[in-house]
N, C-alpha and C positions, 0 to 999 in steps of 0.2 A: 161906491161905484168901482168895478174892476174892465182896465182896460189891456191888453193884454199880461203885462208880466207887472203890473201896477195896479194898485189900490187907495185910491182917495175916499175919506170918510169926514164927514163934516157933524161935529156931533150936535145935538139937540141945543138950541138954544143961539150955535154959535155960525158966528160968519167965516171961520178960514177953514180951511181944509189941511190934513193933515196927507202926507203920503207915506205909503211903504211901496217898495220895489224888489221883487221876488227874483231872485239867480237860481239860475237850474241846471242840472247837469245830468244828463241820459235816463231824463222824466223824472226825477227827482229834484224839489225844492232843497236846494245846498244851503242857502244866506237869504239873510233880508236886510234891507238898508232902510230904517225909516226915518222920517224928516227930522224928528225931535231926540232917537239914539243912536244914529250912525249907522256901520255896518254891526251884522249877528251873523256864526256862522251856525249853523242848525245841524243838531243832532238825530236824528230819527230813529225810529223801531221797523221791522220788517214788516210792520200795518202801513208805514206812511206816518205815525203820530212822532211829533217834535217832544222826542223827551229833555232834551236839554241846548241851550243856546252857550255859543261862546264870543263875547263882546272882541271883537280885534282891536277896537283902543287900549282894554287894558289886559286883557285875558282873563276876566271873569265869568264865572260858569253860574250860571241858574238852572237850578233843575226843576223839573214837575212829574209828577205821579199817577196814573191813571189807571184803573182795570180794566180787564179786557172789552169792557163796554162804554170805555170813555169817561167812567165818572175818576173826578178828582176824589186821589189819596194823597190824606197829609195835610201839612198845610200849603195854600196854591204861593206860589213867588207873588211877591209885592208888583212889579215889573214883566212884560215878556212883549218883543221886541213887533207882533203884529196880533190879528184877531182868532187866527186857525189852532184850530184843536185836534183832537181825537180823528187822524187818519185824514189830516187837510185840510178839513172841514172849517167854517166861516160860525164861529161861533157868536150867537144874537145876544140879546141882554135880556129874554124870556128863559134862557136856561136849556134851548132847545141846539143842536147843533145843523148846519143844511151843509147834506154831502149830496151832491150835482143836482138831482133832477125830486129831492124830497128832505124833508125835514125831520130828523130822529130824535127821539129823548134818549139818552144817556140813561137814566134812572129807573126806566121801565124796558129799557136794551129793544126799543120798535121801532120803526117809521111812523108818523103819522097817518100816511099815503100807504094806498096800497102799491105792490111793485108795478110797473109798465111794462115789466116784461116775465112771460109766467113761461115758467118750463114743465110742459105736464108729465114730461117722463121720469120727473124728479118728485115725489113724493114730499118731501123737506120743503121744497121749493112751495110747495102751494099752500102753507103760510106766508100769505103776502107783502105780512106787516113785517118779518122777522127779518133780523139781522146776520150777516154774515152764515147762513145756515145752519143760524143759532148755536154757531162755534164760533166767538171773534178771536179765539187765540190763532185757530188754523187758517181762515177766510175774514178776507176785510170786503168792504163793498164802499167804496169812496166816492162813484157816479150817482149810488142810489137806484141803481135798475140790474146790476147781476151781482154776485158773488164768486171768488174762485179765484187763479191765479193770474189772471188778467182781466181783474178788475177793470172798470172807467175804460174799457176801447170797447168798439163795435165789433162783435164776433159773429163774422158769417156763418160759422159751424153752428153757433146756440141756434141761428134759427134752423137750418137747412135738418137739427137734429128734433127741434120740435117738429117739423113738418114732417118729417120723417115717421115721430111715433107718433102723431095725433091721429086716432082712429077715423077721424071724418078727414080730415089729410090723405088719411088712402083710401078714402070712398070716392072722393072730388079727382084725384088723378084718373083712376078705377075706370070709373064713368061718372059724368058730367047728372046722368037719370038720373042715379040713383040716390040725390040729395033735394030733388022737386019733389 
């Protein structure tokens, strides 16, 4: 259960709950504090993915490895201090990662879901299942509904640009007939 900058998880079988507690600084996850290893200060890549943690009790560093489509390279750390993977993401015990509004496999670099939000005037875009516009080095998509460099916010321009170039978009401005 995520309740603002907090995270309680009770695992199968058990009665207590564990917490982690997420520190942020100018929309980025900096550190996590979780109940059983203290504080971590979190290292990231310019997707948003935590490549590396550093324990402030004692200054040890854990590293992990991933390609540009979230699958582990290497071998993965024994240890890491919360659940989030590849670009933020709440990684499950199916193998699947969920970045905001859908669920991606790593292994197959898709969405399960098709997108919720279609840009017709983008050709790439209308693979619905595809990640990052099927560049994750360049574009990350961490909401799971756009891709680009402002990922996870609401962009008035995406739509006001669909509307813009959808050809039944400027029949319905046009005239109202001409769509009866």
């Amino acid at each position: 259960m995520s309740a603002g900058d907090m995270e309680l998880f009770v695992p199968t079988g058990g009665t207590f709950a564990t917490g982690t507690r997420f520190y942020s600084y100018n929309g980025q996850v900096i550190a996590t504090r979780a109940s059983s290893g203290g504080l971590s200060w979190k290292l990231s890549d310019h997707q948003g993915s935590t490549y590396a943690t550093v324990d402030a009790g004692n200054l040890a560093v854990t590293k992990r490895w991933q390609d540009p489509y979230g699958i582990s390279r290497g071998t993965p750390p024994s240890t890491w201090p919360d659940k989030h993977g590849f670009v933020g993401g709440y990684q499950n015990t199916t193998g699947l990662t969920h970045l905001g509004a859908r669920d991606y496999d790593p292994l197959s670099g898709r969405f399960l879901t098709a997108d919720p939000v279609l840009d017709t005037g983008n050709p790439q875009a209308l693979n619905a299942y595809s990640y990052g516009n099927n560049s994750p080095v360049s574009f990350s998509d961490p909401s799971g509904m756009t891709w680009g460099a402002e990922c996870g916010s609401y962009r008035q321009d995406l739509w006001v640009k669909i509307f813009r170039t959808s050809p039944y978009a400027l029949r319905w401005r046009v005239s109202p007939r001409l769509t009866t």
